[in-house]
C-alpha positions as CSV (number, residue, x, y, z in Angstrom):
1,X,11.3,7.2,-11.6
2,X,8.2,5.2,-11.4
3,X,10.4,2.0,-10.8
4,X,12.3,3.6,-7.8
5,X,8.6,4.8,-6.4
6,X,7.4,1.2,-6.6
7,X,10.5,-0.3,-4.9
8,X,9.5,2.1,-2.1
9,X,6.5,1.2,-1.5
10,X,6.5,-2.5,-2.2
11,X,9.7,-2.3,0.9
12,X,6.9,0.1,2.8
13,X,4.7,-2.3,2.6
14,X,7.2,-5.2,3.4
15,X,8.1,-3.3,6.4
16,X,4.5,-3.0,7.7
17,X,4.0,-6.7,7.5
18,X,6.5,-7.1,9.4
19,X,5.0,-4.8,12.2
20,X,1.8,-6.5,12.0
21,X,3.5,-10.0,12.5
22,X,5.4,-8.5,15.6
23,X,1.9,-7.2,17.1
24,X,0.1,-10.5,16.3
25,X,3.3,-12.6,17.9
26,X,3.6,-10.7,21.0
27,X,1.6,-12.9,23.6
28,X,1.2,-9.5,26.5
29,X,-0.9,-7.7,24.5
30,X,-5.0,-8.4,24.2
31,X,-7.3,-8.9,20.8
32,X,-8.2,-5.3,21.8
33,X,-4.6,-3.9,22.0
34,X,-4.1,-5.5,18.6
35,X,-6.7,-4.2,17.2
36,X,-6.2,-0.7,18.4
37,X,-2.1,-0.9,17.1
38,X,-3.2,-2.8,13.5
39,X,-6.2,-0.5,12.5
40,X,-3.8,2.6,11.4
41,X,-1.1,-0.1,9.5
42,X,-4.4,-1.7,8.0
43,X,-5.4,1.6,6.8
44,X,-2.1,2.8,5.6
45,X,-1.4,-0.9,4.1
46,X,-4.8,-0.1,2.1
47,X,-3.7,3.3,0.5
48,X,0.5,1.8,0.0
49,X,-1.6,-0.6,-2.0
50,X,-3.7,1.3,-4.4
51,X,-0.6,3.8,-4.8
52,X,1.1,0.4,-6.0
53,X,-1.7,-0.4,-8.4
54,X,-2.2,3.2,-10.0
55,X,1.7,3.2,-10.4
56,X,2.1,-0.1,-12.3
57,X,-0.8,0.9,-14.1
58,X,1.0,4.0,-15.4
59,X,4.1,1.7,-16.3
60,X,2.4,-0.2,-18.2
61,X,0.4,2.6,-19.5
62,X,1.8,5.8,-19.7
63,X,-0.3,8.7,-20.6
64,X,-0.1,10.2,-23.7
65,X,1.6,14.0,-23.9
66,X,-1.1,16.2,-22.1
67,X,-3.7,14.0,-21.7
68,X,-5.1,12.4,-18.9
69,X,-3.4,9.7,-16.7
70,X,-6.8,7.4,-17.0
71,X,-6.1,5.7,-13.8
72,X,-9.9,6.4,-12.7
73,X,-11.2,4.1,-15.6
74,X,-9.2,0.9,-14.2
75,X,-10.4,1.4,-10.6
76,X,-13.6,-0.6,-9.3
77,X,-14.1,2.1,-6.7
């Protein structure tokens, strides 16, 4: 299951790339218009990231039987 989840996001994440090269490439829109479209990919890139990390965290370390996941001790923020 966790393998199937990460395939999802890292083609999510694929996918936004590709948006964001499509907005940069496209010569009628302004710095500002591409600002304005990137901000909400930049933010969703940000939390298809960390989702990616906490999930190949828990591959490669899968919680004990009720206990704690333990994903909070790996993160720097």
């Amino acid at each position: 299951m966790i393998d199937n989840s990460i395939s999802h996001i890292q083609n999510a994440l694929n996918d936004l790339d590709k948006e964001m090269e499509t907005i940069v490439m496209n010569l009628t829109l302004s710095l500002q218009e591409k600002d304005n479209l990137m901000l909400p990919i930049l933010l969703e890139k940000k939390v298809l990231k960390q989702t990616l990390e906490d999930l190949q965290y828990l591959k490669e370390h899968p919680p004990a039987p009720n206990q704690p996941c333990g994903i909070s001790k790996y993160r720097n923020d």
